[in-house]
MILUMNU-832982 format. One line per field, with one value per atom (N, C-alpha, C): residue number from 1; residue in three letters; atom name; x, y, z. Coordinates in Angstrom, 2 decimals. Each point is the difference from the previous one (the first is absolute). Last residue first. Layout:
resi c(NUM ...)
resn c(ALA ...)
name c(CA ...)
xx c(X ...)
yy c(Y ...)
zz c(Z ...)
// end
This chain:
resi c(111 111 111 110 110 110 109 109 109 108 108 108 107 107 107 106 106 106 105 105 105 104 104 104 103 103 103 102 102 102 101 101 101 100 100 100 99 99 99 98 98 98 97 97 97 96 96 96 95 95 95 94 94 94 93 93 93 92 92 92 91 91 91 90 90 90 89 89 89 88 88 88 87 87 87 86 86 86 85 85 85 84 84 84 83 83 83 82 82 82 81 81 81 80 80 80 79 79 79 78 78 78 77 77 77 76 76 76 75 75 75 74 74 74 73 73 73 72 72 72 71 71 71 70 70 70 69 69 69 68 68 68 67 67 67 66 66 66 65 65 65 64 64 64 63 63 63 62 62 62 61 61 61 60 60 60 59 59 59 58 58 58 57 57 57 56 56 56 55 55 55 54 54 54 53 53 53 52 52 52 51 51 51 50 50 50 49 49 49 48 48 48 47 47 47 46 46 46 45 45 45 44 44 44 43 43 43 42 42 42 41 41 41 40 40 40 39 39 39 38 38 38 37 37 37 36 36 36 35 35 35 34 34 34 33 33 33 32 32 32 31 31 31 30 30 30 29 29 29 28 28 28 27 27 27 26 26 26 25 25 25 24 24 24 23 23 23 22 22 22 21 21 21 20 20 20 19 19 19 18 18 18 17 17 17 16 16 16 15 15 15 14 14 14 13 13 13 12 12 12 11 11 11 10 10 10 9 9 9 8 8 8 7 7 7 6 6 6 5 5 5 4 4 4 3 3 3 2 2 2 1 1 1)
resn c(UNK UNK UNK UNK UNK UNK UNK UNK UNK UNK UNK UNK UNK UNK UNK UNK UNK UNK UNK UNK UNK UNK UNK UNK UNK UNK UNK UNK UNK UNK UNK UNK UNK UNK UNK UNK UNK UNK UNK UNK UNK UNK UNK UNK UNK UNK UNK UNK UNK UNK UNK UNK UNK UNK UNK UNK UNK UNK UNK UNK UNK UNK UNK UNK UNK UNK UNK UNK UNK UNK UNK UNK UNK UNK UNK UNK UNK UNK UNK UNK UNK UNK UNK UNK UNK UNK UNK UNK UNK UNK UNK UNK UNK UNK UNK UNK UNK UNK UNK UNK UNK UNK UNK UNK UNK UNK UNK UNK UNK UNK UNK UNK UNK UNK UNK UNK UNK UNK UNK UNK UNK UNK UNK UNK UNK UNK UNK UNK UNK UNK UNK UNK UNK UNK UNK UNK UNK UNK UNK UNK UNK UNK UNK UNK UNK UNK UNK UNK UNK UNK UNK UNK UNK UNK UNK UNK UNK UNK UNK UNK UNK UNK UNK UNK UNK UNK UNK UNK UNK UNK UNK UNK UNK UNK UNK UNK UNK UNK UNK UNK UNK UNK UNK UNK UNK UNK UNK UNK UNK UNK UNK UNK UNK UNK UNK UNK UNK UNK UNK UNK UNK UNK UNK UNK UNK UNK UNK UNK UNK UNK UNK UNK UNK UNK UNK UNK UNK UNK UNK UNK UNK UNK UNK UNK UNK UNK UNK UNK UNK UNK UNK UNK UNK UNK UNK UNK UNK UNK UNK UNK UNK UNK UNK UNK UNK UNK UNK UNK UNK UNK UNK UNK UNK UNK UNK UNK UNK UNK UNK UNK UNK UNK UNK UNK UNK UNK UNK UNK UNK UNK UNK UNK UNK UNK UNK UNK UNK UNK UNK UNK UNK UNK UNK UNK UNK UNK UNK UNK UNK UNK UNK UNK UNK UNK UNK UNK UNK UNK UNK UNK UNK UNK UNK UNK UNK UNK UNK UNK UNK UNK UNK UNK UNK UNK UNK UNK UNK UNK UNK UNK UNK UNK UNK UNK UNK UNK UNK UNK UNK UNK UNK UNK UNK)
name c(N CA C N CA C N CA C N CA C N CA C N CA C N CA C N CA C N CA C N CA C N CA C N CA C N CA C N CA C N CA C N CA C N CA C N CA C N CA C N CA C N CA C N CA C N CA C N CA C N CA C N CA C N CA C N CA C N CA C N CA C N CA C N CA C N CA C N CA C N CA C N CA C N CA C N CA C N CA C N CA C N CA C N CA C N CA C N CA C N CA C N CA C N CA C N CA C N CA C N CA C N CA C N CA C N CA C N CA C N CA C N CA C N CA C N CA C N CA C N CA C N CA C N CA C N CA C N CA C N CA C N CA C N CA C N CA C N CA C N CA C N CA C N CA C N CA C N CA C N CA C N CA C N CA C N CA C N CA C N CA C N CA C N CA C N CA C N CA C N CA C N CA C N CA C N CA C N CA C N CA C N CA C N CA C N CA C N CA C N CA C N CA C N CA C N CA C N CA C N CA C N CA C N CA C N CA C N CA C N CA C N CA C N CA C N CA C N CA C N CA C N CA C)
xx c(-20.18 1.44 0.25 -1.80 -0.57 0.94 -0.18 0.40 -0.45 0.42 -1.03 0.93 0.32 0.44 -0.48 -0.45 -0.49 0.61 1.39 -0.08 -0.39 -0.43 0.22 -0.13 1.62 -0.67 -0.10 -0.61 0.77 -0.74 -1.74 1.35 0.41 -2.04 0.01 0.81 -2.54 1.38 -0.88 -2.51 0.11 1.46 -1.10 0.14 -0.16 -0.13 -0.07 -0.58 3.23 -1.22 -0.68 3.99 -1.38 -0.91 4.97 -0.76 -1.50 2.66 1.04 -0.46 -3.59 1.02 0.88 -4.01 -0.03 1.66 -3.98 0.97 0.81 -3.19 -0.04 1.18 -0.11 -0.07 -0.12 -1.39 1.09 -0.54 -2.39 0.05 1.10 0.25 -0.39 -0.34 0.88 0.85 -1.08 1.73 -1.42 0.67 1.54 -0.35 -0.86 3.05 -1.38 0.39 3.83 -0.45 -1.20 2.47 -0.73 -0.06 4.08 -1.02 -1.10 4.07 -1.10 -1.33 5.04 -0.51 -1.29 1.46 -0.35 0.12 0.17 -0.45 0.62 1.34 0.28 -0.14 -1.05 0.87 0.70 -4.43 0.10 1.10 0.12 -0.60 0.20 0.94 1.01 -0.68 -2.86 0.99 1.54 -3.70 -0.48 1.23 0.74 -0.21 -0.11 0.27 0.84 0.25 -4.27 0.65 1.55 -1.89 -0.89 0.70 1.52 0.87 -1.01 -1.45 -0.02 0.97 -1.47 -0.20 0.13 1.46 0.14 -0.13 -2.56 1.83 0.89 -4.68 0.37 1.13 -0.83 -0.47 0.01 0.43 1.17 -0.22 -3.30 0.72 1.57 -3.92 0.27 0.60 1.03 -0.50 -0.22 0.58 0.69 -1.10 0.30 -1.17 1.42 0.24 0.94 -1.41 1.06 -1.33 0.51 1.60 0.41 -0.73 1.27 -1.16 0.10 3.12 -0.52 -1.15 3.14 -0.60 -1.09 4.96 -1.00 -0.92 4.45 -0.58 -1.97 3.64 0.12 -1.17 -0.68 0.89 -0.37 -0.62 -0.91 1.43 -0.01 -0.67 -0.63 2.64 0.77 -0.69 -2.55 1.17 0.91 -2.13 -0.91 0.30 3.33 -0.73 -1.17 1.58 0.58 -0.12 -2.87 -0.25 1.30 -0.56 -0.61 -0.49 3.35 0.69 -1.29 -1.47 1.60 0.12 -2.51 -0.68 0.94 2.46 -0.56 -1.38 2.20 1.09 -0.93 -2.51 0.32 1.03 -0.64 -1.38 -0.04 4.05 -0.18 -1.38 0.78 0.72 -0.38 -2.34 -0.62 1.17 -0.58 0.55 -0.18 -1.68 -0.16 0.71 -0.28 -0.11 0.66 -2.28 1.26 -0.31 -1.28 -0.30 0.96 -1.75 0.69 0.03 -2.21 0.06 1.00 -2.62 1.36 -0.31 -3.85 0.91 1.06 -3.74 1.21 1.15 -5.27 0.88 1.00 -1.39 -0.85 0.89 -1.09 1.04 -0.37 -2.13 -0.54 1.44 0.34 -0.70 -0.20 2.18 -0.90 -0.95 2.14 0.43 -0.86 1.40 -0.66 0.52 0.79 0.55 -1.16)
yy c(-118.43 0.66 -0.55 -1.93 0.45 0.13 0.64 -0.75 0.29 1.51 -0.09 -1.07 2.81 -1.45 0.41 1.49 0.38 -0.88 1.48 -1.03 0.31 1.65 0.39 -1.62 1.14 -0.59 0.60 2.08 -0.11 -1.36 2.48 -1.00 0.08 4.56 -1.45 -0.83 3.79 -0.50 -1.08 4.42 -0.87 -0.73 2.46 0.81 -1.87 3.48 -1.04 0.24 2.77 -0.09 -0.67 0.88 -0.37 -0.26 1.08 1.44 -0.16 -3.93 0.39 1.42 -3.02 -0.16 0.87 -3.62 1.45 -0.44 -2.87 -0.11 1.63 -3.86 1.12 0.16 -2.92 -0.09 1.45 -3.22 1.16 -0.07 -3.29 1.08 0.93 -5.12 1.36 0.64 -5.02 0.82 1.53 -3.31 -0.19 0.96 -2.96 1.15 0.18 -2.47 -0.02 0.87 -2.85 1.14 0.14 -1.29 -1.12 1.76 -1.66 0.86 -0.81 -0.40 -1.06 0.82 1.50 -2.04 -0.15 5.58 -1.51 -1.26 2.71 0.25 -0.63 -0.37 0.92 0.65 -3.56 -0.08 0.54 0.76 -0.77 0.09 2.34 0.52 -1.32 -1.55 1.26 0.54 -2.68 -0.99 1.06 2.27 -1.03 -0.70 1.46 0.72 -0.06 -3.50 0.62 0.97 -1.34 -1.15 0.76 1.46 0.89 -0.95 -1.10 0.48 0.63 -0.72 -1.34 0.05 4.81 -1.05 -1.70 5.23 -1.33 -1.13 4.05 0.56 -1.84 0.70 -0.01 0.12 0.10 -0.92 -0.33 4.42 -0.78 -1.56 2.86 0.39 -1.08 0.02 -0.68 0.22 1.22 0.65 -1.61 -0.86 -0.04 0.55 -0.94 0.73 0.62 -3.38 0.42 0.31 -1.04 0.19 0.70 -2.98 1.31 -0.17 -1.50 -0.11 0.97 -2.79 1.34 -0.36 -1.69 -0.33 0.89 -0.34 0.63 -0.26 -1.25 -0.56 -0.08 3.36 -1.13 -1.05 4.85 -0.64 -1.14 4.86 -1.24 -0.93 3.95 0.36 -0.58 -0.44 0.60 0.32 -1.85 -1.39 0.43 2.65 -0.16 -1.40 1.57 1.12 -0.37 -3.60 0.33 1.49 -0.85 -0.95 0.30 2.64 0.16 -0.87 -1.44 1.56 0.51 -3.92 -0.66 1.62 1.13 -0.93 -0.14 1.88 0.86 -0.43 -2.99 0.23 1.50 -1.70 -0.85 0.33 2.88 0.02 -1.17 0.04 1.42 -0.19 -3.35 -0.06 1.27 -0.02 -0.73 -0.43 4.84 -1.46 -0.95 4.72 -0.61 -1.45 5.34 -1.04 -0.78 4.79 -0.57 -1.36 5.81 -1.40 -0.58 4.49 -0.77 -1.32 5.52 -1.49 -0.46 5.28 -0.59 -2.11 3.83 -1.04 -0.50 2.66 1.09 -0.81 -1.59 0.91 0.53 -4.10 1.75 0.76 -5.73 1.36 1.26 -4.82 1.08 0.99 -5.34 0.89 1.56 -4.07 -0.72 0.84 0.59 0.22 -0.67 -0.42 0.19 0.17 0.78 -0.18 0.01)
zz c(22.47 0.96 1.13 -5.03 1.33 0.63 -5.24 1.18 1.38 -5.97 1.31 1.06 -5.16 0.70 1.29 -5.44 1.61 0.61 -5.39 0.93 1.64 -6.08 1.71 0.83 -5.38 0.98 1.81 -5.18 0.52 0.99 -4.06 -0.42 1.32 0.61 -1.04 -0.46 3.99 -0.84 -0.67 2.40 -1.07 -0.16 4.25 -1.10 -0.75 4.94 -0.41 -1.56 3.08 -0.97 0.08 2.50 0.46 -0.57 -1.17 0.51 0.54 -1.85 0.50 1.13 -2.53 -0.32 1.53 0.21 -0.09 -0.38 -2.22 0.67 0.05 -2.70 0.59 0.73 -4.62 1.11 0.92 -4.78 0.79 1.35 -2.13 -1.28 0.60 2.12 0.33 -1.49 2.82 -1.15 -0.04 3.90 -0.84 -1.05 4.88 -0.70 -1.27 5.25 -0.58 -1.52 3.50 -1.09 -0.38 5.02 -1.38 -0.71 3.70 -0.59 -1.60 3.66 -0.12 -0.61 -0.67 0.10 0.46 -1.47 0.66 -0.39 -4.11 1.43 0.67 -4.45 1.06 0.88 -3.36 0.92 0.79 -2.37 1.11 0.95 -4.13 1.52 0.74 -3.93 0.35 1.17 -1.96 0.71 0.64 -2.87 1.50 0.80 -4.63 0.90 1.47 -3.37 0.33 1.48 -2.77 0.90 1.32 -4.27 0.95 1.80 -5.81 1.63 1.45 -4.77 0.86 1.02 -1.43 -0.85 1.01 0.20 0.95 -0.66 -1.40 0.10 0.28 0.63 -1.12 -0.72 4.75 -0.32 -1.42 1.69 0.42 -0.30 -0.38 -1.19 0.00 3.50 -1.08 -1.28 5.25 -1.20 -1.20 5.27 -1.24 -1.10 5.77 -1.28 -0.94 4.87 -1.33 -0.92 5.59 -1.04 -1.15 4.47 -1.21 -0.64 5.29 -1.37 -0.99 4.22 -0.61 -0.79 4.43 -1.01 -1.12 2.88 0.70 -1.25 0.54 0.62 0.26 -2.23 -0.95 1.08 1.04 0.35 -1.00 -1.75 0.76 0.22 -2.73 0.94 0.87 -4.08 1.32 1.01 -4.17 1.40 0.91 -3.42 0.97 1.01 -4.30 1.23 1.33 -3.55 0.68 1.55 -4.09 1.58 0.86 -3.69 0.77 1.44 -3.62 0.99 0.53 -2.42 0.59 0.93 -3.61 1.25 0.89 -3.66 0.80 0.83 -2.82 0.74 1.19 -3.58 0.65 1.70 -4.32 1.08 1.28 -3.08 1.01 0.74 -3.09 0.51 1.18 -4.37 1.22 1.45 -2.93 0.07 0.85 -2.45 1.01 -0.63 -0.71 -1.14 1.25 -0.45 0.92 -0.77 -0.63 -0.62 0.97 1.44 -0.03 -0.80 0.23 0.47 -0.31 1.02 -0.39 0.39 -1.09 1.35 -1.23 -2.12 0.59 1.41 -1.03 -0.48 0.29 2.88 -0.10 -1.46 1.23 -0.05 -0.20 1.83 -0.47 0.33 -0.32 0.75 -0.65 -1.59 0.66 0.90 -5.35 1.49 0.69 -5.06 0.81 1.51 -5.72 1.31 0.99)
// end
């Protein structure tokens, strides 16, 4: 078994078994989220950093993905991004902490 990061003895873990449908559908629900935060009129920039685990997962669907965010920004929004080893990012208590396999999406607009 491998891990992608350093488990301390004695950590409780999780196995999870990935479908390319869900990773898909859950782009699609992160764009959705960052489209409540902008007028449809108002023109954005999203910057999508996709784990490459998710990319292996995906296979000739990587396509997919993308196109699921897209359609849930904005109309006049462009998508930039790039694929990643994991991703940084603070959790829930500030940390900032190791994820994997995931996609984050930034979106930007001028006020």
């Amino acid at each position: 078994m491998t891990f992608a990061g350093d488990v301390p003895e004695g950590s409780t873990v999780q196995l999870m078994r990935a479908s390319a449908d869900r990773l898909i559908d859950g782009a699609a629900t992160a764009a959705s989220s960052s489209r409540a935060h902008f007028d449809d009129a108002q023109p954005t920039l999203s910057l999508a950093v996709s784990c490459v685990g998710r990319r292996l997962v995906l296979r000739e669907r990587t396509d997919e993905e993308l196109e699921a965010a897209i359609d849930e920004l904005p109309p006049a929004s462009a998508l930039i991004g790039f694929y990643s080893y994991g991703e940084l990012s603070p959790l829930t208590g500030g940390k900032c902490e190791l994820h994997n396999q995931t996609m984050t999406l930034t979106t930007l607009a001028e006020a």
